[in-house]
C-alpha atoms as one frame of an Amber mdcrd trajectory, in Angstrom:
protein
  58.754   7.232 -34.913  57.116   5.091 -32.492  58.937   4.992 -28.827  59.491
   2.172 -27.097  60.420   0.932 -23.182  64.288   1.145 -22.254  66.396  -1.864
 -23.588  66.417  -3.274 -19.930  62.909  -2.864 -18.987  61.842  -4.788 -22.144
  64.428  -7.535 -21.530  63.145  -8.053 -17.895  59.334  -8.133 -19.244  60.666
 -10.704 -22.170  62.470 -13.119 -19.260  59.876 -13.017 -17.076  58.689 -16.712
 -16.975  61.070 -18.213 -20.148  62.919 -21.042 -20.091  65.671 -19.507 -22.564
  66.329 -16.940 -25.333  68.292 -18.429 -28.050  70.375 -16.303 -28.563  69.729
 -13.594 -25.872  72.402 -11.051 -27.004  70.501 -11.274 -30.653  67.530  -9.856
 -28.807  69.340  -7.337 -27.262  70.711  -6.406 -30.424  67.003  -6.809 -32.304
  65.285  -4.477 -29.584  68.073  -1.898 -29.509  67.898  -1.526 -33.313  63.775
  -1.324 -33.020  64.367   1.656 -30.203  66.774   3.715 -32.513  64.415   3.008
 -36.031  61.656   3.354 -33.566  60.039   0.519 -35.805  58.655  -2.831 -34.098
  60.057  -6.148 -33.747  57.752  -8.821 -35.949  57.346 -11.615 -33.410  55.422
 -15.070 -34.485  53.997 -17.998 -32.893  52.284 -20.782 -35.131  48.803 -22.344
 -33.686  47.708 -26.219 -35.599  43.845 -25.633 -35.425  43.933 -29.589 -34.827
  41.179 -28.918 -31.824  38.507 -26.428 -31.790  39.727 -25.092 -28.322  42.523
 -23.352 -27.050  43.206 -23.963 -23.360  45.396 -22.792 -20.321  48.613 -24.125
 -21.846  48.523 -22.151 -25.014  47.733 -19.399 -22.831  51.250 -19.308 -21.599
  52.735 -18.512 -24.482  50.153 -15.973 -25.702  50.476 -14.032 -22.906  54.213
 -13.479 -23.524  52.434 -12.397 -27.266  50.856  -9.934 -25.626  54.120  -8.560
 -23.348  55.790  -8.245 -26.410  52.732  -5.875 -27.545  52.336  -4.111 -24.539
  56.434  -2.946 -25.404  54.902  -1.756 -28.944  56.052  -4.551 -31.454  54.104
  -6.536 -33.709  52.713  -9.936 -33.297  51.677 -12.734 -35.908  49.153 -15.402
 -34.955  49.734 -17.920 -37.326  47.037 -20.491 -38.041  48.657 -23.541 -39.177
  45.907 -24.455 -41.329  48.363 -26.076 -44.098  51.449 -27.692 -40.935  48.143
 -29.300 -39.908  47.123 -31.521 -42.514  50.719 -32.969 -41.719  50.175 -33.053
 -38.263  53.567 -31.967 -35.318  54.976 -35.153 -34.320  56.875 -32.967 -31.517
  56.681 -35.124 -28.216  54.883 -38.161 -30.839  55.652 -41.510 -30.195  53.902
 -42.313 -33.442  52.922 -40.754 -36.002  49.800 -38.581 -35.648  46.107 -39.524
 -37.278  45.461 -36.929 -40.552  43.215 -34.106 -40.397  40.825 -33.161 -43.205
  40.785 -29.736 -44.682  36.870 -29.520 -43.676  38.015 -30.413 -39.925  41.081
 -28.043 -39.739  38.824 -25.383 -40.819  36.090 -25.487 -38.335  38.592 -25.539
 -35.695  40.590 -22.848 -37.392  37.273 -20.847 -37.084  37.601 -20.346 -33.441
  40.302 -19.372 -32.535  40.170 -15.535 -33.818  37.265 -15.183 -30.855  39.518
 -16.615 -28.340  42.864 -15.368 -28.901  41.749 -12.011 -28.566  40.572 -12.387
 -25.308  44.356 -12.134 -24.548  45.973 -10.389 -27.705  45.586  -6.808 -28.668
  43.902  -6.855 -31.721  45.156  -3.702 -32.994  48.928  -5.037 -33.002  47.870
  -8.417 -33.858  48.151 -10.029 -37.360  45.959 -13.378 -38.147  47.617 -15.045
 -40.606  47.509 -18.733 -42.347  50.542 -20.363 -43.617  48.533 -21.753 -46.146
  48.678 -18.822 -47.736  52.600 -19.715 -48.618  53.108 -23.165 -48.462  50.089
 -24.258 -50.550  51.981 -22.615 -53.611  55.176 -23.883 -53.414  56.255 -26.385
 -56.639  57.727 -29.556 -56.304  61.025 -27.653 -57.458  60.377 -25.007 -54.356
  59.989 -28.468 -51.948  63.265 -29.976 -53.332  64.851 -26.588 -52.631  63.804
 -26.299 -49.215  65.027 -29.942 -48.404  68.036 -29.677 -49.872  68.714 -26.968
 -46.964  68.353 -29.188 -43.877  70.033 -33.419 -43.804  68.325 -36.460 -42.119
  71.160 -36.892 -39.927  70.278 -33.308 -38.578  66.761 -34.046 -38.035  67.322
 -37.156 -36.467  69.007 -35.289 -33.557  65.241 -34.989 -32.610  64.699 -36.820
 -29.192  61.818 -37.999 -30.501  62.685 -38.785 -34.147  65.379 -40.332 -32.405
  63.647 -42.262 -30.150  61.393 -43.632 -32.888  64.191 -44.626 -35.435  66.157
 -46.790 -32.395  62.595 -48.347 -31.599  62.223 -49.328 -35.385  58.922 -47.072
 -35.007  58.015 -45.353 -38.199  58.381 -42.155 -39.373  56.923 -40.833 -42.305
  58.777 -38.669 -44.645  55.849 -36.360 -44.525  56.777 -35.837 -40.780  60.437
 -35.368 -41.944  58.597 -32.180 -43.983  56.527 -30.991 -40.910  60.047 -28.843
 -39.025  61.021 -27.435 -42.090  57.685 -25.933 -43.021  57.392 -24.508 -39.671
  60.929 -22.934 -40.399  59.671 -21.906 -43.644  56.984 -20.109 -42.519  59.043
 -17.809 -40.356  61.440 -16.999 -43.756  57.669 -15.945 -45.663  57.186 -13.838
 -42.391  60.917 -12.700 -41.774  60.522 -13.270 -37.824  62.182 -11.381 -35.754
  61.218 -13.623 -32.755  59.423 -16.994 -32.450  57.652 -18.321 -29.483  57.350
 -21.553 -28.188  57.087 -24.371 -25.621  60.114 -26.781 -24.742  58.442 -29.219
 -27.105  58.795 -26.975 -29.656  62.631 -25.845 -29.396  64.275 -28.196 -31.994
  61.716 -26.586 -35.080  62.452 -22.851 -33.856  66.047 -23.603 -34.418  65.538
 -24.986 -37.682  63.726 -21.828 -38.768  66.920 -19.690 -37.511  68.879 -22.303
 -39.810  66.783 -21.806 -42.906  65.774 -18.434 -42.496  69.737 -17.821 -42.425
  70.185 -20.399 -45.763  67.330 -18.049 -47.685  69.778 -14.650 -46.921  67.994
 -13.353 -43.907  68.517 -12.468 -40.324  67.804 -15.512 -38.796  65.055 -14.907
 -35.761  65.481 -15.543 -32.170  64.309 -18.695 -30.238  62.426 -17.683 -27.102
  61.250 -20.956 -25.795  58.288 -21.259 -22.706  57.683 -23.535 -20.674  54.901
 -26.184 -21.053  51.855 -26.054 -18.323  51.426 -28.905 -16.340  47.692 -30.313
 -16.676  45.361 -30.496 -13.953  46.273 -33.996 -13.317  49.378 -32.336 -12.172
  52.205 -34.625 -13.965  51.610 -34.359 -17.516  51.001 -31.483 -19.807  48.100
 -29.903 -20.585  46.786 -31.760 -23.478  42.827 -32.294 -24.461  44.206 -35.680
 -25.256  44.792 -36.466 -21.833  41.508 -34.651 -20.513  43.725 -32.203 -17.798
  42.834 -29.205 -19.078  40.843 -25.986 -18.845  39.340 -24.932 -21.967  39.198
 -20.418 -21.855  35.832 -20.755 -23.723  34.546 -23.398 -20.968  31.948 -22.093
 -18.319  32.969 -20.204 -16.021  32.161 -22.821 -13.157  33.832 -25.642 -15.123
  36.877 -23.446 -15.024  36.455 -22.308 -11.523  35.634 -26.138 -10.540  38.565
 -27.293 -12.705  41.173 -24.904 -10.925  40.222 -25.390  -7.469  40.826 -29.320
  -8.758  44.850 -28.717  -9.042  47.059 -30.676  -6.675  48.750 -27.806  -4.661
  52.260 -28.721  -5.806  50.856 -26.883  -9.332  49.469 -23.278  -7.394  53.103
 -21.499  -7.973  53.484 -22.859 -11.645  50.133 -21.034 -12.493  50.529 -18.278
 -10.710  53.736 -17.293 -12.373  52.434 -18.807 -15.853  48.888 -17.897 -16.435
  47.438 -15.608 -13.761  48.742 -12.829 -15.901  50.591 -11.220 -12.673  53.142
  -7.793 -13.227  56.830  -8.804 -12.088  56.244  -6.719  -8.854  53.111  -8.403
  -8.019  54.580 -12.036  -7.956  56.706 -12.882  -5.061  53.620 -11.805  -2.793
  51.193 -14.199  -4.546  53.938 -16.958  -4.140  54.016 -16.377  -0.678  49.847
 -16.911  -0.505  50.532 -20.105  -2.310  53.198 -21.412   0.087  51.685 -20.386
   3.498  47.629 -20.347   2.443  47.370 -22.835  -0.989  43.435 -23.303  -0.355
  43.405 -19.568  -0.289  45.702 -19.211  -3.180  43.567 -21.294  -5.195  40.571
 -19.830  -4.570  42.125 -16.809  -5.717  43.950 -17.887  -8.976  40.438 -19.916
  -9.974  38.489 -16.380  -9.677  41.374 -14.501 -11.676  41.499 -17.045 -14.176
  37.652 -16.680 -14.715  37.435 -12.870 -14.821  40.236 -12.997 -16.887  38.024
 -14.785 -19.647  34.456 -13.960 -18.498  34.636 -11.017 -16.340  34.027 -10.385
 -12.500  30.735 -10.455 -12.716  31.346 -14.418 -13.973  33.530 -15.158 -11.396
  31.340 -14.472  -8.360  28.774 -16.548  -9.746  31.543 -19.209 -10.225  32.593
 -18.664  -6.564  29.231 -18.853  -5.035  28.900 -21.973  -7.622  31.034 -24.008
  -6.113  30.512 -23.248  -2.732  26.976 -24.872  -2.999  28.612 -27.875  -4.660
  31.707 -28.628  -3.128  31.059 -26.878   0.334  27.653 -27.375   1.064  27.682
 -30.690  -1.020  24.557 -29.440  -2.981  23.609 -29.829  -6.498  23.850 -26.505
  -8.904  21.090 -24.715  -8.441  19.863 -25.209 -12.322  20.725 -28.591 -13.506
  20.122 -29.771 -17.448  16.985 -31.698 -17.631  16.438 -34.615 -20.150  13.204
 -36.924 -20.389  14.270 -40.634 -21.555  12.560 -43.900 -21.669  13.294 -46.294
 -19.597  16.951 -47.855 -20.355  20.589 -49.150 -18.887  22.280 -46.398 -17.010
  24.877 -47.162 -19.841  22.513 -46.141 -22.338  21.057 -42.984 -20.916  24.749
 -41.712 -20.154  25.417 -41.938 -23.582  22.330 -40.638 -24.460  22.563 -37.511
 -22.021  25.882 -36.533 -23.730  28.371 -37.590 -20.299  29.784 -40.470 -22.813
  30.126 -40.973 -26.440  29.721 -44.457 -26.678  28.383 -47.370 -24.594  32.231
 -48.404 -23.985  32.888 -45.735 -22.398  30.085 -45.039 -20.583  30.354 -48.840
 -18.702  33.854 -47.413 -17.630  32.704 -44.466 -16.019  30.277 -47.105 -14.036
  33.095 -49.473 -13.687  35.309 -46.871 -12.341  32.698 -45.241  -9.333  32.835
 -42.123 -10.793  28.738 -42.157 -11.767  26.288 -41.463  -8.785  22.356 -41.044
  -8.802  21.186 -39.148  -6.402  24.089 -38.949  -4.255  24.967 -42.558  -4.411
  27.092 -44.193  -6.479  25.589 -45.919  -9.329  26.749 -49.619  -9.946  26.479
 -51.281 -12.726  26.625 -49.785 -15.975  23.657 -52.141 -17.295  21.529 -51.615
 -14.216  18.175 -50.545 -15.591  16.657 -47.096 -14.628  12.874 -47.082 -14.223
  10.276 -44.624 -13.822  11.284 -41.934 -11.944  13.881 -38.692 -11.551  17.074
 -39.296 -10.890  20.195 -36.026 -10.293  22.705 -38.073 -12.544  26.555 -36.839
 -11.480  30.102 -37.690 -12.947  33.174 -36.661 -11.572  32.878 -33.542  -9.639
  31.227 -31.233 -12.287  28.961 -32.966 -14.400  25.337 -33.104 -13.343  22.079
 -33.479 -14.878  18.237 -33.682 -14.099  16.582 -37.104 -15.969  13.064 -38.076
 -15.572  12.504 -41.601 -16.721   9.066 -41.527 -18.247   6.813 -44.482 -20.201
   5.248 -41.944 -22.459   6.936 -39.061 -25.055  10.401 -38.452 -24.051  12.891
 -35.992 -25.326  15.485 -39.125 -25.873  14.329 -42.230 -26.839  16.515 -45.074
 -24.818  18.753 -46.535 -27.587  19.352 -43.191 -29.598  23.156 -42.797 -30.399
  25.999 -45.160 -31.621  27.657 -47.537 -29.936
């Protein structure tokens, strides 16, 4: 038999950070069953591959994944390869674009490599819930909606929200909750995990898991990470977050980039701190936040690259930001001449011609120091140190002869 932490110790290491535990005395009853059987908990959290990258905010969550291993139980990583050709309209206010299955797998591909640079992979199961929902008949779909009502559903703020608005909302999206249920009845959770978005589907799979005959699992919801930006969450979709597979200076530059009214969010949610250890780097953040931040962007880093990494990171931005210098290597391109337009596209900074005459538009562009002007200014002969934003720089010679990138390469 396997022997597990005291009943209290692993409820203190569960409640560390969540915003509730529905319901808590179920867990309490759970974990004190597990330490008499000595046999671990099964505890689930479902992933959409509907991006090739996992960032910051999934980390939160993940982490508690691996607190629940570090007490001995057993955790599921489920790759919603099959919820994503639906698509979560959690938090939607429309419905969301559809995924192929070519798409959902190359982003599936990833994320084994990067969830293990959190989660033990001894104690960790990958699993797909294709590997259950893709099989079930028409008669095994008519079954599982006959377990849950519209009128239950549309208790969803944002079903809710939609329906008053005379927005539409698919049927298929009606589907998307109870699948997600559905897959913790094929995996007989014992605990689910996820953000406040995700609350209203983790109680529908303690409804149906209950309507299929079995001991329904417990809701332990986390917060959701505030983005970079510092107001909305993190989201690729709104461009505030920090990738863990990024370089190590983009996520060094991108931390140090947080307002300070985010420092004591991430430190409790992501630095990855013991209980005992937290009040003291809460105090840093209150009375030295520049400090603070320099320290959460280099834990952050090592956390994903190693120390090593997040020296160079640190010295990194020091020549950029505090000496106002350049990196010290830069990506070089050769082009023809062009419209600064045109060569940011062609560089990779934009993807299109629209949005690279924003980025002009906007003053975020500078050549050599200075900012750029117009996007359809036209770059001659000559080498220019092309920056956008704070962290994007390159080396581009403008040349009349062979050139690596021909001006007008790309799509519009």
């Amino acid at each position: 038999m396997a022997a597990f932490p005291p009943l209290n110790e692993q409820m203190d290491a569960i409640r560390q950070g969540a915003v509730e535990i529905i319901p808590e005395e179920d867990l309490a009853r759970k974990l004190e069953r597990s330490i008499a059987r000595g046999e671990p908990l099964t505890v689930k959290q479902g992933f959409d591959p509907t991006r090739p990258h996992l960032h910051l905010g999934y980390m939160v969550s993940i982490r508690k994944l691996r607190t629940f291993q570090e007490l001995g139980h057993r955790v599921v990583f489920l790759i919603g390869d099959f919820t994503a050709l639906v698509g979560d309209p959690s938090g939607r206010s429309e419905t969301r674009p559809r995924l192929t299955e070519e798409e959902i797998e190359r982003n599936a591909a990833t994320y084994r490599e990067q969830v293990f640079k959190v989660l033990d992979p001894a104690t960790t199961v990958i699993d797909r819930n294709s590997r259950w929902l893709r099989g079930l008949s028409l008669a095994d779909v008519l079954g599982l909606t006959g377990q849950y009502t519209v009128a239950r559903l549309l208790e969803r703020d944002d079903f809710s929200k939609r329906f008053a608005a005379q927005v539409p909302i698919s049927l298929v999206e009606f589907l998307y909750p109870l699948m997600q249920g559905y897959d913790s009845v094929a995996l007989r959770a014992d605990v689910e995990l996820g953000g406040t978005d995700q609350k209203f589907n983790l109680l529908v799979g303690r409804t149906l898991m209950e309507r299929y005959g079995l001991e329904p699992q417990v809701a332990l919801i986390m917060p959701l990470l505030r983005g970079t930006d510092g107001e909305r969450k993190m989201s690729q979709s709104y461009d505030n977050y920090v990738g863990i597979t990024e370089s190590p200076e983009d996520q060094y530059g991108k931390t140090m980039s947080i307002p300070d009214t985010l420092l004591d969010e991430w430190t409790t949610l992501v630095a990855g701190l013991a209980a005992p250890e937290l009040p003291a780097a809460l105090e840093r953040c209150r009375t030295q936040p520049y400090a603070a931040k320099r320290w959460l962007a280099a834990r952050l880093v090592e956390q994903f690259h190693g120390a090593d990494a997040a020296q160079r990171a640190s010295a990194h931005f020091d020549r950029l930001f505090k000496a106002k210098d350049a990196p010290a290597e830069l990506p070089a391109f050769t082009h023809a001449p062009a419209t600064l337009a045109v060569v940011l596209r062609d560089i990779g900074f934009a993807k299109s011609l629209g949005e690279a005459r924003r980025m002009a538009t906007q003053g975020g562009v500078q050549l050599d120091g200075v900012k750029a002007g117009e996007a359809d200014r036209e770059l001659g002969v000559g080498r220019y140190v092309v920056k956008y934003g704070k962290l994007k720089f390159a080396d581009v010679r403008i040349v009349d002869g062979p050139s690596d990138i021909a001006a007008g390469k790309g799509r519009e």
